[in-house]
N, CA, C and O atoms as a printed pandas DataFrame, in Angstrom:
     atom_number atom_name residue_name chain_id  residue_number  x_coord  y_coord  z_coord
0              1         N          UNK        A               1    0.855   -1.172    0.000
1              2        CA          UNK        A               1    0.000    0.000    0.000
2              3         C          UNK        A               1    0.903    1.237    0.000
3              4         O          UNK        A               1    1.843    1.317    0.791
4              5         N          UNK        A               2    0.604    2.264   -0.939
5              6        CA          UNK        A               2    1.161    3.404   -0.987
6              7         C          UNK        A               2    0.737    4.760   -0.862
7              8         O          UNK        A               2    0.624    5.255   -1.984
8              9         N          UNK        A               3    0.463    5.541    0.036
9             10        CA          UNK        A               3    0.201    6.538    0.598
10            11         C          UNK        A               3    0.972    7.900    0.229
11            12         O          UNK        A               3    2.182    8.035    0.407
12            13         N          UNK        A               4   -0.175    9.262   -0.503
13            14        CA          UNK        A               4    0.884    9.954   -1.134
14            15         C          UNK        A               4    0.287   11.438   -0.009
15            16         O          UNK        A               4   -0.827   11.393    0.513
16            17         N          UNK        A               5    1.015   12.358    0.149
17            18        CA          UNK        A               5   -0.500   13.317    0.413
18            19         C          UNK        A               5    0.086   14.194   -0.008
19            20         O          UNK        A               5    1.311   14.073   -0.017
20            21         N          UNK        A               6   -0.408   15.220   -0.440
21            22        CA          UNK        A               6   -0.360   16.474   -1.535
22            23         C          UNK        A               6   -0.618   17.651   -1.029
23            24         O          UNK        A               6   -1.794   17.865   -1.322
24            25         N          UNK        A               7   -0.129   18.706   -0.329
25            26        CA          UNK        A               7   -0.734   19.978   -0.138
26            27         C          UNK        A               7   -0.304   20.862   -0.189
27            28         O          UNK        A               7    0.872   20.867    0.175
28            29         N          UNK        A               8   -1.013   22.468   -0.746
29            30        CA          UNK        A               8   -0.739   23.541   -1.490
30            31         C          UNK        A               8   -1.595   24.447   -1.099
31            32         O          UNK        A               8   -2.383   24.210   -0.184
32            33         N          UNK        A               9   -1.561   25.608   -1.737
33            34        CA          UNK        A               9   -2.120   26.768   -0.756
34            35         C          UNK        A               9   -2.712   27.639   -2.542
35            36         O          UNK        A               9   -1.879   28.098   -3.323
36            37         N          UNK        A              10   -4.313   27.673   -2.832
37            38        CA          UNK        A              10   -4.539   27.819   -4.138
38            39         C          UNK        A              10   -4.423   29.359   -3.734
39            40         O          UNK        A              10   -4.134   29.901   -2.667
40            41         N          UNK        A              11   -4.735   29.819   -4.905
41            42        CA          UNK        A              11   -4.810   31.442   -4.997
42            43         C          UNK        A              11   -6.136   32.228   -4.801
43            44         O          UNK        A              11   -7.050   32.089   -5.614
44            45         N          UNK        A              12   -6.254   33.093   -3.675
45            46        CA          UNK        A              12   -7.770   33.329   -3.285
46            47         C          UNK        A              12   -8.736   33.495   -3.957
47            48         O          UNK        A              12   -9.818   32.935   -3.782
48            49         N          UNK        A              13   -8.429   34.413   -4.950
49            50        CA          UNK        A              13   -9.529   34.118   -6.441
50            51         C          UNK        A              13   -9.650   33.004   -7.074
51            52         O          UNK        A              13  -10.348   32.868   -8.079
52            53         N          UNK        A              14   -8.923   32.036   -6.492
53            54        CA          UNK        A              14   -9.088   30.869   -7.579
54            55         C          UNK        A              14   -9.237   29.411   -6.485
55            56         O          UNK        A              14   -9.044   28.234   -6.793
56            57         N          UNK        A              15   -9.469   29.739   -5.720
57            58        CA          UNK        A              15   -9.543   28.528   -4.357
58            59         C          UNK        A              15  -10.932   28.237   -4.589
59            60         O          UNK        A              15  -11.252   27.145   -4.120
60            61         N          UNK        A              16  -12.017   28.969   -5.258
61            62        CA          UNK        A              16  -13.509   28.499   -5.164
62            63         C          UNK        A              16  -13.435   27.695   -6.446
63            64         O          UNK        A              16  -14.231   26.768   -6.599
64            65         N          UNK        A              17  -12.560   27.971   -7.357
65            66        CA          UNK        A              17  -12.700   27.172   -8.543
66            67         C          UNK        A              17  -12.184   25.666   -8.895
67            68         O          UNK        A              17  -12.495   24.729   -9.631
68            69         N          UNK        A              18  -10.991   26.082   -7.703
69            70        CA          UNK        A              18  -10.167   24.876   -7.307
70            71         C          UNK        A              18  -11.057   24.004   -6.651
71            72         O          UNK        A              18  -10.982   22.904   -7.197
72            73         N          UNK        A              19  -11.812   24.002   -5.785
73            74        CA          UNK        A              19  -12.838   23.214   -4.717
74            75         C          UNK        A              19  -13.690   22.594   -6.346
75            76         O          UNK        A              19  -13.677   21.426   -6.733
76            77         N          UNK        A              20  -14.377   23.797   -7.064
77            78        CA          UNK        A              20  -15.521   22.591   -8.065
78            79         C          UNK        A              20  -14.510   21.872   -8.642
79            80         O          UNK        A              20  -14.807   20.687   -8.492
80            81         N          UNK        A              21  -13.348   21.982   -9.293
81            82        CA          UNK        A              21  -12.971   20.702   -9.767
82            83         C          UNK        A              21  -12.832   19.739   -9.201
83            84         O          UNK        A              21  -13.249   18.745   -9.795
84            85         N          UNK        A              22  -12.225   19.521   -7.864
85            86        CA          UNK        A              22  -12.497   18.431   -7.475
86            87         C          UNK        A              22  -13.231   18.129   -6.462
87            88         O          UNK        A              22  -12.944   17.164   -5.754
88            89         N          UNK        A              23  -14.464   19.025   -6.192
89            90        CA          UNK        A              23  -16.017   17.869   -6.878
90            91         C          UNK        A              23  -16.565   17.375   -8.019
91            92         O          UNK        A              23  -17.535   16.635   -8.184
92            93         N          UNK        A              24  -15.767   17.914   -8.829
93            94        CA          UNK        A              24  -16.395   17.190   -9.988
94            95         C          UNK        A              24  -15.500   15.882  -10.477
95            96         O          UNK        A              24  -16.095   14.867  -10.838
96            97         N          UNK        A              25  -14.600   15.916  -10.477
97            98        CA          UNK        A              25  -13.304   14.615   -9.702
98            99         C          UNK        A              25  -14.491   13.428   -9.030
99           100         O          UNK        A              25  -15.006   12.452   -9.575
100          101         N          UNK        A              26  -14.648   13.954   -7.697
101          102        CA          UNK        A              26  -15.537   12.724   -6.823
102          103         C          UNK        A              26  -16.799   12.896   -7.923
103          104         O          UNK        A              26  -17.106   11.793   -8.374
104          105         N          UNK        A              27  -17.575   13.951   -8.448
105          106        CA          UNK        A              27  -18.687   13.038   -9.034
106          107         C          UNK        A              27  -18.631   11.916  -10.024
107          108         O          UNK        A              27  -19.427   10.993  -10.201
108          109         N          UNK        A              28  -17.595   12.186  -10.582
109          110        CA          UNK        A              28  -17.248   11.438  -11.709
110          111         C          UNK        A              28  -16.833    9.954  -11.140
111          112         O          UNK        A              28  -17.264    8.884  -11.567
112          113         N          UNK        A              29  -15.970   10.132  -10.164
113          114        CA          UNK        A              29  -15.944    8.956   -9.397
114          115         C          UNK        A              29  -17.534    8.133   -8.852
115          116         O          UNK        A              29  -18.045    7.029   -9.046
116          117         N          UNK        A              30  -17.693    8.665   -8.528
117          118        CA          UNK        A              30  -19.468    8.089   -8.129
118          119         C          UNK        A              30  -20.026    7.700   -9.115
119          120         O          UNK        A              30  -21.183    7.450   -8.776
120          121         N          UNK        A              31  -19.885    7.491  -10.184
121          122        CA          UNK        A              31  -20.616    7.093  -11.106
122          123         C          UNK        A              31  -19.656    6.131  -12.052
123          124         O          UNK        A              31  -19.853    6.057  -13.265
124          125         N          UNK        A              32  -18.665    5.448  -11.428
125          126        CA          UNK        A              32  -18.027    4.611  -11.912
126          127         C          UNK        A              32  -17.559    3.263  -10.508
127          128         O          UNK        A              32  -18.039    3.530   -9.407
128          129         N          UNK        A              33  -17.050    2.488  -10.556
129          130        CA          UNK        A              33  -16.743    1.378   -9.726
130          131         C          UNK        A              33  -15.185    1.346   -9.871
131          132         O          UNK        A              33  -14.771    0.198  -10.031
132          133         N          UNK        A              34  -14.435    2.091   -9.859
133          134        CA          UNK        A              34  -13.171    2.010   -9.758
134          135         C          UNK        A              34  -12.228    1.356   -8.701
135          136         O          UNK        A              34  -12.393    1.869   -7.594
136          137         N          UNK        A              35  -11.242    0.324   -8.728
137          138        CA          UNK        A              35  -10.799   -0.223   -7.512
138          139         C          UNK        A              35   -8.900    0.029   -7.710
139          140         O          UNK        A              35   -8.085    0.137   -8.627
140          141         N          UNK        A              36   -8.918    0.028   -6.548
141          142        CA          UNK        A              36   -7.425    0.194   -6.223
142          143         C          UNK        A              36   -7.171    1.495   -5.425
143          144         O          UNK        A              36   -6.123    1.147   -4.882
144          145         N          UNK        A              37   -7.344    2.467   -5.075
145          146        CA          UNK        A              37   -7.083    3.449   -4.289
146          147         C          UNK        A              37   -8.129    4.105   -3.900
147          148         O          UNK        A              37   -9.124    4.188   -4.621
148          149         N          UNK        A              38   -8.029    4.858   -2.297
149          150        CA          UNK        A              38   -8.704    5.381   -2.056
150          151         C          UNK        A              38   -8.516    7.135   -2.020
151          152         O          UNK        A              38   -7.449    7.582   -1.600
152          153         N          UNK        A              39   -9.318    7.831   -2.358
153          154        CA          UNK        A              39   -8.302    9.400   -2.194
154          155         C          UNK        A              39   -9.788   10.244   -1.451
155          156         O          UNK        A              39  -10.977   10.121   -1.746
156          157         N          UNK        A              40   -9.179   11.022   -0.505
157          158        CA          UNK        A              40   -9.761   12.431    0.211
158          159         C          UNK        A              40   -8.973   13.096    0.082
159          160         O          UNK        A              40   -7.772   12.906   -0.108
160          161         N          UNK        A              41   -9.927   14.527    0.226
161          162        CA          UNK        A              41   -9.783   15.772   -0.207
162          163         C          UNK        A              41   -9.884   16.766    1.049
163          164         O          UNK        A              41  -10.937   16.724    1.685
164          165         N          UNK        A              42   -8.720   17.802    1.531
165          166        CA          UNK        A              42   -9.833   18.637    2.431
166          167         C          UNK        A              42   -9.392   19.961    2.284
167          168         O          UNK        A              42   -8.217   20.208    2.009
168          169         N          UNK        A              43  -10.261   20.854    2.448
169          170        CA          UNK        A              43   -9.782   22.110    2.204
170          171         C          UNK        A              43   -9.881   23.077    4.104
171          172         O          UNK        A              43  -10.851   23.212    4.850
172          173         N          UNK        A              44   -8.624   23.482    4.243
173          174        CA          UNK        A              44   -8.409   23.835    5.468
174          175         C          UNK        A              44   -9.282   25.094    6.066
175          176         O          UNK        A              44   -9.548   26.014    5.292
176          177         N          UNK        A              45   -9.628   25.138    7.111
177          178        CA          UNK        A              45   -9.681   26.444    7.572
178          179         C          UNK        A              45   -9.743   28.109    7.212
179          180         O          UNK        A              45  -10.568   28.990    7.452
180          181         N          UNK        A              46   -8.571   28.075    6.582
181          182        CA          UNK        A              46   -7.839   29.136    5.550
182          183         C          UNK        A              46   -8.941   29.750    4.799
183          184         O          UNK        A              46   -9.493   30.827    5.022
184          185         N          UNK        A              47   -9.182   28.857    3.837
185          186        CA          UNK        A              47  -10.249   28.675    3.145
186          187         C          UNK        A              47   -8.982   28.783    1.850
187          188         O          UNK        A              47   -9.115   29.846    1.243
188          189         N          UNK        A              48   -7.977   28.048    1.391
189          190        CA          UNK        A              48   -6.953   28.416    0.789
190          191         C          UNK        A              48   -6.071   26.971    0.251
191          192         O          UNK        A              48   -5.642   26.543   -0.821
192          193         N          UNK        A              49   -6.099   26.496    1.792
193          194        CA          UNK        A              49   -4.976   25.463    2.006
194          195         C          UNK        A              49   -6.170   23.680    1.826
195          196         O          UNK        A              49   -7.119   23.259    2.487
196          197         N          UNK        A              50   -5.437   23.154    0.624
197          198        CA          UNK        A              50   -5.748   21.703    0.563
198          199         C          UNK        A              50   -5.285   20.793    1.029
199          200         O          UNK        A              50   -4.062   20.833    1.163
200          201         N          UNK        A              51   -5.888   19.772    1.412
201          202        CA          UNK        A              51   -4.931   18.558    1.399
202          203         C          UNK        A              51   -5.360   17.251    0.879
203          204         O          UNK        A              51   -6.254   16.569    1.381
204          205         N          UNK        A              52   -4.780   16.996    0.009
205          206        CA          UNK        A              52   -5.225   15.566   -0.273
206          207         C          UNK        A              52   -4.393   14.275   -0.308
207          208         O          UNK        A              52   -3.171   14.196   -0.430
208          209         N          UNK        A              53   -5.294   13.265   -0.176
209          210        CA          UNK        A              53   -4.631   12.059    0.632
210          211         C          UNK        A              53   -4.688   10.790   -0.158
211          212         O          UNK        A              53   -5.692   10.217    0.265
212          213         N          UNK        A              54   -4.341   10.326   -0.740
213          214        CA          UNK        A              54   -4.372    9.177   -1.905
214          215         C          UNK        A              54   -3.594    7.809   -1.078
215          216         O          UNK        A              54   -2.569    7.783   -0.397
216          217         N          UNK        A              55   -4.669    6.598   -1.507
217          218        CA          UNK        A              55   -3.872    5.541   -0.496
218          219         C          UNK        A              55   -4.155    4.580   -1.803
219          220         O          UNK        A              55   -5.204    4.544   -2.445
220          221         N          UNK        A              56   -2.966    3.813   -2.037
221          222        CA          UNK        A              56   -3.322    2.753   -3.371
222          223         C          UNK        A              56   -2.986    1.517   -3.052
223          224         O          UNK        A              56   -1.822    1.159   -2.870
224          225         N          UNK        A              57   -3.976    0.794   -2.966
225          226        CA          UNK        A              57   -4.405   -0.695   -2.652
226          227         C          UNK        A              57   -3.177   -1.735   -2.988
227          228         O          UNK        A              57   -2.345   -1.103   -3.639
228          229         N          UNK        A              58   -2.922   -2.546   -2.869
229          230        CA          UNK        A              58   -2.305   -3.661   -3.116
230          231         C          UNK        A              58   -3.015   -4.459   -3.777
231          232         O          UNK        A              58   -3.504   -5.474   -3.280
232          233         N          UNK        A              59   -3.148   -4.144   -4.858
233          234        CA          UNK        A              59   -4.230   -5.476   -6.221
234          235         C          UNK        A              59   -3.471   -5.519   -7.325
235          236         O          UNK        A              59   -2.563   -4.773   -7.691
236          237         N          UNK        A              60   -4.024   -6.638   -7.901
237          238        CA          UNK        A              60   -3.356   -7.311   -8.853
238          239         C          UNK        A              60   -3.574   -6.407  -10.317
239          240         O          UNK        A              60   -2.782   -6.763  -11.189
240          241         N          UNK        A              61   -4.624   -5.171  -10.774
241          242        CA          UNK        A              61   -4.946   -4.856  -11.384
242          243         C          UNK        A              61   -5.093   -3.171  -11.432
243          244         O          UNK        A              61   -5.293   -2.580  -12.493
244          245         N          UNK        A              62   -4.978   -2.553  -10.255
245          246        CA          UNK        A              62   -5.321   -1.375  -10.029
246          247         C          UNK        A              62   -6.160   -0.428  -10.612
247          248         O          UNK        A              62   -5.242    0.293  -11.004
248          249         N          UNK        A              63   -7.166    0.157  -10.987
249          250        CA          UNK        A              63   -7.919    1.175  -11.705
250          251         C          UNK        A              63   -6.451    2.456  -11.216
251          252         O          UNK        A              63   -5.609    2.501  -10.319
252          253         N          UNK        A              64   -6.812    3.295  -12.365
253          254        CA          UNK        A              64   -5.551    4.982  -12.265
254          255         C          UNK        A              64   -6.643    6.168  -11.999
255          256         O          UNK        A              64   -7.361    6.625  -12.888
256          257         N          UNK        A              65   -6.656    6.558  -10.754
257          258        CA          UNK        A              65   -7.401    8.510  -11.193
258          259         C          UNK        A              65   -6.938    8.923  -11.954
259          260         O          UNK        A              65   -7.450   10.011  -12.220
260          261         N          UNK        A              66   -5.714    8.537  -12.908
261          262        CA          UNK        A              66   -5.023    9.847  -13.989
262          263         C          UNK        A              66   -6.110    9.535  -15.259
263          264         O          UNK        A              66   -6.038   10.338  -16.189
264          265         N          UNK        A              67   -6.985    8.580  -15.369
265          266        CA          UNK        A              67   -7.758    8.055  -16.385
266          267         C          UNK        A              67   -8.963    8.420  -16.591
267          268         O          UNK        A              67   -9.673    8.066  -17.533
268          269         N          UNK        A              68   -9.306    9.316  -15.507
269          270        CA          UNK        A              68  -10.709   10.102  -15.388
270          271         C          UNK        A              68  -10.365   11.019  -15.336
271          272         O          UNK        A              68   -9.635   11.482  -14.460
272          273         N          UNK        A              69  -11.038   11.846  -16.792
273          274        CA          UNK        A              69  -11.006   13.152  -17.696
274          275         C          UNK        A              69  -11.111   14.511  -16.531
275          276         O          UNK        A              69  -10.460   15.556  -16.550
276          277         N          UNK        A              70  -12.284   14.021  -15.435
277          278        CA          UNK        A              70  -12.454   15.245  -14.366
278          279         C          UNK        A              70  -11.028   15.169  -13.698
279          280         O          UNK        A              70  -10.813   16.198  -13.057
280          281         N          UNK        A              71  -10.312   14.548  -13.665
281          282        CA          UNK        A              71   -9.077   14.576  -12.463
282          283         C          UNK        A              71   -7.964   14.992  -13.937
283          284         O          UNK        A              71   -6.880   15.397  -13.518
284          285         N          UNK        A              72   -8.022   14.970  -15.165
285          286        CA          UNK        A              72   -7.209   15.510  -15.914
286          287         C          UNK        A              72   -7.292   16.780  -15.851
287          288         O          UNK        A              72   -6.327   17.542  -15.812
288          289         N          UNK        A              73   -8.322   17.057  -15.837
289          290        CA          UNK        A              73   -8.871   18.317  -15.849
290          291         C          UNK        A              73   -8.508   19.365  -14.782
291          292         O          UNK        A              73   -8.228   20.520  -15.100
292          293         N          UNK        A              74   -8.522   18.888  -13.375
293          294        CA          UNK        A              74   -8.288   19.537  -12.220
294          295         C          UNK        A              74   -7.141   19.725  -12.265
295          296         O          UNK        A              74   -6.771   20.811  -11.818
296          297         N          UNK        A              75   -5.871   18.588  -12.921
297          298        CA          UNK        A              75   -4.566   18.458  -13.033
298          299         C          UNK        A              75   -3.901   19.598  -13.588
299          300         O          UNK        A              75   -2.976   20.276  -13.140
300          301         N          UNK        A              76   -4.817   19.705  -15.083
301          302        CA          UNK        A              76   -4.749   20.619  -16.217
302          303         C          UNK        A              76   -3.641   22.233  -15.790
303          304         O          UNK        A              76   -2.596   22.711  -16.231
304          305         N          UNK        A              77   -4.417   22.514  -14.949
305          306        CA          UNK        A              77   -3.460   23.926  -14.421
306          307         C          UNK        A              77   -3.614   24.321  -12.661
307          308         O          UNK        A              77   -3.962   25.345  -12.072
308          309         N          UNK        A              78   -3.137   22.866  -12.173
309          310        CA          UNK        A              78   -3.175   23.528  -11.150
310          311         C          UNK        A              78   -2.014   24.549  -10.530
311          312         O          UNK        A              78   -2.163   25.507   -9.772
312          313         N          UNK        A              79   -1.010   24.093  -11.025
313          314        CA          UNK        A              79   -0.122   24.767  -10.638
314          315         C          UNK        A              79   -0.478   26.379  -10.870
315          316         O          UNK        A              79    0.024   27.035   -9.957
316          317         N          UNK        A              80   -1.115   27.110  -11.717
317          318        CA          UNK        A              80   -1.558   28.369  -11.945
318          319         C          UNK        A              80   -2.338   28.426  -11.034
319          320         O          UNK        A              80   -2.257   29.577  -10.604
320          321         N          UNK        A              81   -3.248   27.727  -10.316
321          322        CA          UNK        A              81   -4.117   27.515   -9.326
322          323         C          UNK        A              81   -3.717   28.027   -7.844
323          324         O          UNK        A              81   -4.497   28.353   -6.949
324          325         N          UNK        A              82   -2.144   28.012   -7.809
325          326        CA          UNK        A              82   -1.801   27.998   -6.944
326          327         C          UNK        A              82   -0.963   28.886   -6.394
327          328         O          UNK        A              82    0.115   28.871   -6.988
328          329         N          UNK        A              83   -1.000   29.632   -5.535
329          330        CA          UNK        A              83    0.544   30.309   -4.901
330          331         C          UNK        A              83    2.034   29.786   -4.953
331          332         O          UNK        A              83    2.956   30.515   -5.318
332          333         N          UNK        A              84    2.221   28.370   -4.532
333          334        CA          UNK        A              84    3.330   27.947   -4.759
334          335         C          UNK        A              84    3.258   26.597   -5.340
335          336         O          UNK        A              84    2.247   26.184   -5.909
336          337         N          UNK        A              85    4.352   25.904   -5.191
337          338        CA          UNK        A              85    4.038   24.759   -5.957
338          339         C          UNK        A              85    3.606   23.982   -5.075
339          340         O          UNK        A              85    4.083   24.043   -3.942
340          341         N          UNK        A              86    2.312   22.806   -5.484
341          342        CA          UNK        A              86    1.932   21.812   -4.577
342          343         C          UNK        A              86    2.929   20.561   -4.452
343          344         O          UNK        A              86    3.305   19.916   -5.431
344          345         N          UNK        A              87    3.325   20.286   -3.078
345          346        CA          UNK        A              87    4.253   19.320   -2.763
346          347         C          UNK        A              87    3.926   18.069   -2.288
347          348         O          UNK        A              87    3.369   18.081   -1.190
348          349         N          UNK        A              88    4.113   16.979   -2.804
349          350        CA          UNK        A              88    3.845   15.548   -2.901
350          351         C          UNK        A              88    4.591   14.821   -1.914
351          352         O          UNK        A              88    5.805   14.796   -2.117
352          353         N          UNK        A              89    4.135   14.177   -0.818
353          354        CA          UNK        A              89    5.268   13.772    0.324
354          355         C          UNK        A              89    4.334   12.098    0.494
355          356         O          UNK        A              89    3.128   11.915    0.659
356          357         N          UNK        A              90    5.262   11.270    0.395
357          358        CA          UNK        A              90    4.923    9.842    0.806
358          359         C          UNK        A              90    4.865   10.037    2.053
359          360         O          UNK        A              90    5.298   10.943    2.765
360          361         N          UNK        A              91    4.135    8.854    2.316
361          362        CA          UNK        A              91    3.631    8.558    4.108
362          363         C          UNK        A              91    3.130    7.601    4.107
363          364         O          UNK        A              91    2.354    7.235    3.225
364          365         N          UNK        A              92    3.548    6.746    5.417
365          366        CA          UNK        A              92    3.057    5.540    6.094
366          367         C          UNK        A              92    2.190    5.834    7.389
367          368         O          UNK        A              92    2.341    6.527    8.395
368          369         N          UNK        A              93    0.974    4.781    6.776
369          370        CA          UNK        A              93   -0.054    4.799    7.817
370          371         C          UNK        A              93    0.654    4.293    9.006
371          372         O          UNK        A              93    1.676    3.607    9.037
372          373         N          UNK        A              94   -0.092    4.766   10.029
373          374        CA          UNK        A              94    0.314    4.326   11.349
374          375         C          UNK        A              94   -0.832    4.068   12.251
375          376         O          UNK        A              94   -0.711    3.580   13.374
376          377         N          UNK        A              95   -2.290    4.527   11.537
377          378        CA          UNK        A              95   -3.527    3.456   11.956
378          379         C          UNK        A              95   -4.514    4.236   11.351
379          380         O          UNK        A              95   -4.408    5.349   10.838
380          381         N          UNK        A              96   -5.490    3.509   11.476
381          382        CA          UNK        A              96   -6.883    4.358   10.836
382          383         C          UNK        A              96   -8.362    3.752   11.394
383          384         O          UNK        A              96   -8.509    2.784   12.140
384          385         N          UNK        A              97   -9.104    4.361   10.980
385          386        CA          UNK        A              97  -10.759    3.928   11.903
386          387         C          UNK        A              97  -11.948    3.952   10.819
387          388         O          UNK        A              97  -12.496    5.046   10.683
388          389         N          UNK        A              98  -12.387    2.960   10.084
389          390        CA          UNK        A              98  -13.220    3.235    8.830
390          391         C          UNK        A              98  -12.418    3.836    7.839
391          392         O          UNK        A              98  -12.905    4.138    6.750
């Protein structure tokens, strides 16, 4: 299992736009059966700062989020999205509840 988490700080005019893409990411997900990873999303306090949390299964077959057009899409420019660059840091679980 591989655990990534991602977080960045979008640009205040552009943090409300950043949030619909990825809801539209999870809707798109909801309407498919995809297996192999699980990913949350949260947007901090700030009203600015994201974080997201991607955990990828141990299967023989994996489904990719890079394969759903809404998560290309969100991909598309985030970095313009953003104040600085969003930074990608591996991590090991150390427990969880549901």
């Amino acid at each position: 299992m591989t655990t990534t988490v991602l977080r960045y700080q979008a640009k205040p005019e552009r943090a409300e736009e950043n949030q619909q893409l990825i809801e539209a990411v999870f809707a798109e997900l909801d309407k498919g059966e995809l297996d192999g990873f699980t990913c949350k999303v949260f947007r901090l306090e700030d009203g600015v700062s994201f974080i997201h949390v991607w955990i990828e299964h141990d299967i023989a077959d994996p489904d990719s989020l890079r394969a759903v057009p809404a998560f290309q899409a969100f991909m598309a420019d985030l970095p313009g999205r953003c104040d600085a660059p969003p930074v990608a840091t591996e991590a090991t679980l150390v427990g969880g509840y549901r």
